[in-house]
C-alpha positions in Angstrom: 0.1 54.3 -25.4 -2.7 55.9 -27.8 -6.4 54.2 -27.7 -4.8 52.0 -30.6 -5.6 48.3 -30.4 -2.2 47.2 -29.2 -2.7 44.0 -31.0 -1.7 46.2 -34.2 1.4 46.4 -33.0 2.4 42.8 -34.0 2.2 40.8 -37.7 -1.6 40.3 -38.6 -0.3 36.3 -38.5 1.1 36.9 -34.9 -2.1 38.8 -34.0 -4.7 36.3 -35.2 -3.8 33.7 -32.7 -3.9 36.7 -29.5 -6.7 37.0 -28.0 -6.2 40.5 -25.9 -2.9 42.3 -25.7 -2.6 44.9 -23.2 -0.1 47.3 -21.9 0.0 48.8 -18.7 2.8 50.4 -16.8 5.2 49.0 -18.7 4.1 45.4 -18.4 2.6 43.8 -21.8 0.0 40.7 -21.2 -0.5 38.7 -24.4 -3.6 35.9 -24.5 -2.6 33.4 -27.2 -5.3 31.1 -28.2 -3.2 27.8 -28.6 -5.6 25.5 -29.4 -4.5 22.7 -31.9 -0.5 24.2 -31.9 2.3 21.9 -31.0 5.0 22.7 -28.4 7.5 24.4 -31.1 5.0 26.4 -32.4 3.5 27.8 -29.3 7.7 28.1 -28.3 7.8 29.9 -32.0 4.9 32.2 -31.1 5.7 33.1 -27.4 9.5 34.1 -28.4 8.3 36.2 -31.6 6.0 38.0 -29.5 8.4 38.7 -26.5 11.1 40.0 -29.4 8.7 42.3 -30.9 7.3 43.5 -27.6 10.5 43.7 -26.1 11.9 46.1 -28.7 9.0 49.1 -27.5 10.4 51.7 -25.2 7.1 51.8 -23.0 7.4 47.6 -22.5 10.0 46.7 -19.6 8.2 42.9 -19.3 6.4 41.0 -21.3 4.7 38.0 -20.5 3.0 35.3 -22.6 -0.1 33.1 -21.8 -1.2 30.4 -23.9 -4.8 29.5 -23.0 -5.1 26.1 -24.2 -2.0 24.9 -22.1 -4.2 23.3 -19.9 -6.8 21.2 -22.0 -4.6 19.5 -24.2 -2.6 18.2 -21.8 -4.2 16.0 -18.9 -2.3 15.8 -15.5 -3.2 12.2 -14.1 -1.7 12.2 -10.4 -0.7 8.1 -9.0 -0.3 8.6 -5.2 -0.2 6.7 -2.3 -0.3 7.7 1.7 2.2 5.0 2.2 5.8 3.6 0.4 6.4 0.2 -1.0 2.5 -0.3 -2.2 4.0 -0.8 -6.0 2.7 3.1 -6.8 5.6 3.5 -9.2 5.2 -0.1 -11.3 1.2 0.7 -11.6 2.1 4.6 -13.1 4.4 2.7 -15.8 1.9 0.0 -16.8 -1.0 2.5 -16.7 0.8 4.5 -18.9 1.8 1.5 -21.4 -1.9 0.6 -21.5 -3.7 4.1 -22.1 -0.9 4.1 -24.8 -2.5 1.1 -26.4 -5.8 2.7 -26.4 -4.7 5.4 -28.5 -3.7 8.1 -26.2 -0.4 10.3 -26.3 1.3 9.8 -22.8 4.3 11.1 -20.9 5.3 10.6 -17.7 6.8 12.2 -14.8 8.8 10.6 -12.0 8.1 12.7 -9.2 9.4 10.8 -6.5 12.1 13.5 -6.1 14.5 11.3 -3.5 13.4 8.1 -4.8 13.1 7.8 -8.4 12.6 4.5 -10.3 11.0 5.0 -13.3 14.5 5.0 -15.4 14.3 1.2 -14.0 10.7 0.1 -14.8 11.0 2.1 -18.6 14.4 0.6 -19.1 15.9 3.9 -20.2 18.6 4.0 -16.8 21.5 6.3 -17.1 20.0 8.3 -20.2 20.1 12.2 -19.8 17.5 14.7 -20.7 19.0 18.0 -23.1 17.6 21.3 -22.5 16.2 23.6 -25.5 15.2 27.4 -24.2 15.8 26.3 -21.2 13.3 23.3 -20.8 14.4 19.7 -20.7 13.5 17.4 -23.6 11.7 14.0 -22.3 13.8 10.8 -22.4 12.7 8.1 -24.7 12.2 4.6 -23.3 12.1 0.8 -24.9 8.2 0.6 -23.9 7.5 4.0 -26.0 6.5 6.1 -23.4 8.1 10.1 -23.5 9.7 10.3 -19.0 11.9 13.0 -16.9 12.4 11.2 -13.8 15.3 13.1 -11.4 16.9 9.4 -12.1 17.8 10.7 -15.4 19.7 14.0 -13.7 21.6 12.7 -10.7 24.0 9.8 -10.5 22.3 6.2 -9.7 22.0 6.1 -5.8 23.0 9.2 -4.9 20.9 10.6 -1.9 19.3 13.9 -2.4 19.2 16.1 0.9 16.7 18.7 -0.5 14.5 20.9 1.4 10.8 21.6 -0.1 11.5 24.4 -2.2 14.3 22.5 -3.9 12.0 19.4 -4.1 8.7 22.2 -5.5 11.3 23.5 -8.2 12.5 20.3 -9.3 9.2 19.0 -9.9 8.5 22.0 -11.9 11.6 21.5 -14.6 9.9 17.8 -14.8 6.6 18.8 -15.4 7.2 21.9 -17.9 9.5 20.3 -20.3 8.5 19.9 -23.9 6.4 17.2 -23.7 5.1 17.6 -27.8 2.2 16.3 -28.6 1.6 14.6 -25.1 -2.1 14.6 -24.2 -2.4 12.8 -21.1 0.8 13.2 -18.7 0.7 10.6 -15.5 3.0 11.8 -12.6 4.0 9.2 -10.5 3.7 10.9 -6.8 6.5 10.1 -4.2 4.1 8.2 -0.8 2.6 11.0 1.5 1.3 14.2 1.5 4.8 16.4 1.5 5.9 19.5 -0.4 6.0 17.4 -3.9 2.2 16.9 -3.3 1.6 20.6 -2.4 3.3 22.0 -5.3 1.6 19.9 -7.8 -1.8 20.7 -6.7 -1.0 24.5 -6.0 1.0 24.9 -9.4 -0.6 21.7 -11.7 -4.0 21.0 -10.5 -4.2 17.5 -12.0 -7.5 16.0 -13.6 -8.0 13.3 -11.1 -6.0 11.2 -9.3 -6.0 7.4 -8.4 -4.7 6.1 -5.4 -3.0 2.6 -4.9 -2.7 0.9 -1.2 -2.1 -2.9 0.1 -5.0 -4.7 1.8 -4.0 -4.1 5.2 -5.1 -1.5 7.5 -1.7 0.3 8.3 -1.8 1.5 4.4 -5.3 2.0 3.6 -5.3 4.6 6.5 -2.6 5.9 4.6 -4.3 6.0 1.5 -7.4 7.9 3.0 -5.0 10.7 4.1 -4.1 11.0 0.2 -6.9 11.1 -0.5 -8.7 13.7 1.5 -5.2 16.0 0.7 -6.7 15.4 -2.9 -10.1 16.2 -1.9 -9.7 19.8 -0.4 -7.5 20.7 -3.4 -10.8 20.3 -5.3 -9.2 16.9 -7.5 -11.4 13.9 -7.8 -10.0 10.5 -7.5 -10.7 8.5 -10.3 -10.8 5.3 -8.2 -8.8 3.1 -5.4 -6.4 0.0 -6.7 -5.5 -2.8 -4.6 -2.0 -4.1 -4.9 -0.3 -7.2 -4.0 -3.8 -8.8 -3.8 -3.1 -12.4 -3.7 -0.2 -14.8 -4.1 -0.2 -17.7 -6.3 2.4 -20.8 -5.3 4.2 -21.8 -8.3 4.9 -24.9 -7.3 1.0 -26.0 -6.1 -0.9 -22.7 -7.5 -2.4 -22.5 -3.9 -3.4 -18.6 -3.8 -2.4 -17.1 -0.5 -3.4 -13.7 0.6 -0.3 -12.8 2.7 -1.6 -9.0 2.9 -5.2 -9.8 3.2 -7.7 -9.4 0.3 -10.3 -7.0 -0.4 -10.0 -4.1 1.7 -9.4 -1.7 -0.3 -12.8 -2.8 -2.2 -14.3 -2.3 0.9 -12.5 1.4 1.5 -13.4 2.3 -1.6 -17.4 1.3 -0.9 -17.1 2.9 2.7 -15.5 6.2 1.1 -18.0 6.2 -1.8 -14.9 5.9 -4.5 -14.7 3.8 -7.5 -13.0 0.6 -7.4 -10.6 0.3 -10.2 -9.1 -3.7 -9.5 -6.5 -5.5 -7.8 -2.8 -6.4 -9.0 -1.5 -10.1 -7.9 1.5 -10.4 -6.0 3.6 -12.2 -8.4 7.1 -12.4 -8.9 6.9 -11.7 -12.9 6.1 -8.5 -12.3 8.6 -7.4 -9.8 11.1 -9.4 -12.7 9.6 -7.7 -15.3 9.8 -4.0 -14.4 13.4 -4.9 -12.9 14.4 -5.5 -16.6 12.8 -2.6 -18.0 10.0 -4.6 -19.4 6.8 -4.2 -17.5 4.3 -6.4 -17.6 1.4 -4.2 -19.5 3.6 -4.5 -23.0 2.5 -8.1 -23.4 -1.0 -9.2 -24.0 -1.1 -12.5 -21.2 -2.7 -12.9 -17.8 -0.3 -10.7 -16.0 -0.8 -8.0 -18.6 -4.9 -7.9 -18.0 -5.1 -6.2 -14.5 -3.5 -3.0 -15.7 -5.3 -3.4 -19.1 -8.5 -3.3 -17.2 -7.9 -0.5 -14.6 -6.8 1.7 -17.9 -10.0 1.4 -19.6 -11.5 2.3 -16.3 -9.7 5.5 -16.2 -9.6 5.7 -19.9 -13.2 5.9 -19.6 -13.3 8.2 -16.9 -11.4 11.0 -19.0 -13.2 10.9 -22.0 -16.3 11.5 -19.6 -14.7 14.3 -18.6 -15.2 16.1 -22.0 
């Protein structure tokens, strides 16, 4: 190559949006400043400049980057240490109510051998289609964009998958087109396994919040979550309590079956916001069994999750 600005080498309207373009031992590096670009256009720009590039003798590879990847798109982890804490119904409802408040969300169902987001969004047995060889989110009923692995294998089928196969699959969720999506919620399986490690080694999320039950067994649980979130260098957002609370309805006598208030007083002990608690009632295990979760309406069961999402709402846009 001659001193030339290799930038020179593409259309002026190609090389406005590049920030540096070099080319080195056959290997072209292209910085593309994609603030403010949808998904087809920055899909437009990365294959127009891979063509071009592609064409040059001295070019055997050619790789794109598009810096404002990133900042548009806010990755919101929802884990738990521990299963069956109702991690999965508060993901959907969050999502539903940052919705409300004006924010563009998708969500990923990345509980890879347990998926149940096509049940909670009401969109079961719809398939994703691929375009350049990224999957197209699934519209649901509730109007939030999801790629769950529930939408690519057959319902109930058991997935024997080692971690790499778990790491990869996570990836085709996460890098779909997700549009215009500004704030993407992934829905963590329980624990701190391979799916964990690939998100925060691949897709360093935001923040996280972590959801546990009163009782000890999973609010130790939820600590180990949250220190794996902690040495990866991700804040938690806040701790929720779920199934806090059981109202009779036949008296209305509240019972507290699996305790009350402890993870309030985790979340004081670990210095950690405390973002609510979510009754144990049986409208909202109804609910998200018929694909209408409880955050679409605007009555006492919706308020919980309405409350926790201006809480987190809040949080991001201190973020900047």
């Amino acid at each position: 190559m001659s001193s030339t600005d290799p930038k020179a080498l593409l259309p002026d309207s190609l090389a406005a949006r590049v920030s540096t373009l070099t080319i080195k031992e056959g290997r072209a590096i292209a910085i593309v400043d994609a603030a403010g670009l949808g998904q087809q256009e920055r899909d437009d720009i990365e294959r127009a400049i891979t063509d071009i590039l592609g064409q040059r003798e001295e070019v055997s590879e050619t790789r794109v980057v598009m810096t404002a990847e990133r900042t548009q798109r806010r990755i919101i982890a929802v884990g738990s240490g521990k299963g069956g804490v109702g991690k999965s119904t508060l993901t959907a409802n969050l999502a539903i109510a940052l919705a409300r408040r004006g924010r563009k969300v998708g969500l990923v169902d990345a509980d890879i051998y347990g998926p149940s987001q096509p049940v909670i969004l009401g969109n079961q047995g719809s398939k994703p289609v691929a375009r350049d060889k990224k999957l197209e989110p699934v519209d649901s009923p509730v109007g939030i964009p999801v790629l769950s692995m529930g939408h690519l294998v057959e319902p109930g089928r058991a997935l024997a998958w080692r971690g790499p196969m778990a790491g990869n699959a996570l990836a085709q969720l996460i890098d779909a087109h997700w549009g215009d999506v500004d704030t993407l919620l992934v829905d963590l399986p329980p624990g701190t396994g391979d799916v964990q490690l690939t998100m925060l080694q691949r897709y360093k999320p935001m923040g996280a919040v972590l959801v546990s039950t009163p009782q000890d067994l999973a609010l130790i649980d939820a600590a180990r979550a949250g220190q794996l979130f902690d040495q990866a260098g991700v804040p938690v957002i806040g701790l929720v309590e779920n199934m806090a609370g059981y109202a009779c309805p036949h008296c209305g006598e509240v019972s507290d079956p699996f305790g009350r208030g402890g993870v309030e007083t985790a979340a004081g002990r670990l210095d950690l916001p405390f973002l609510g608690r979510i009754p144990l009632d049986l409208a909202i295990r109804e609910g998200s069994d018929r694909g209408q979760p409880p955050a679409c309406g605007e009555d006492a069961l919706a308020a919980p999750f309405h409350d926790i999402a201006a809480k987190v709402d809040a949080w991001i846009r201190a973020q900047g």
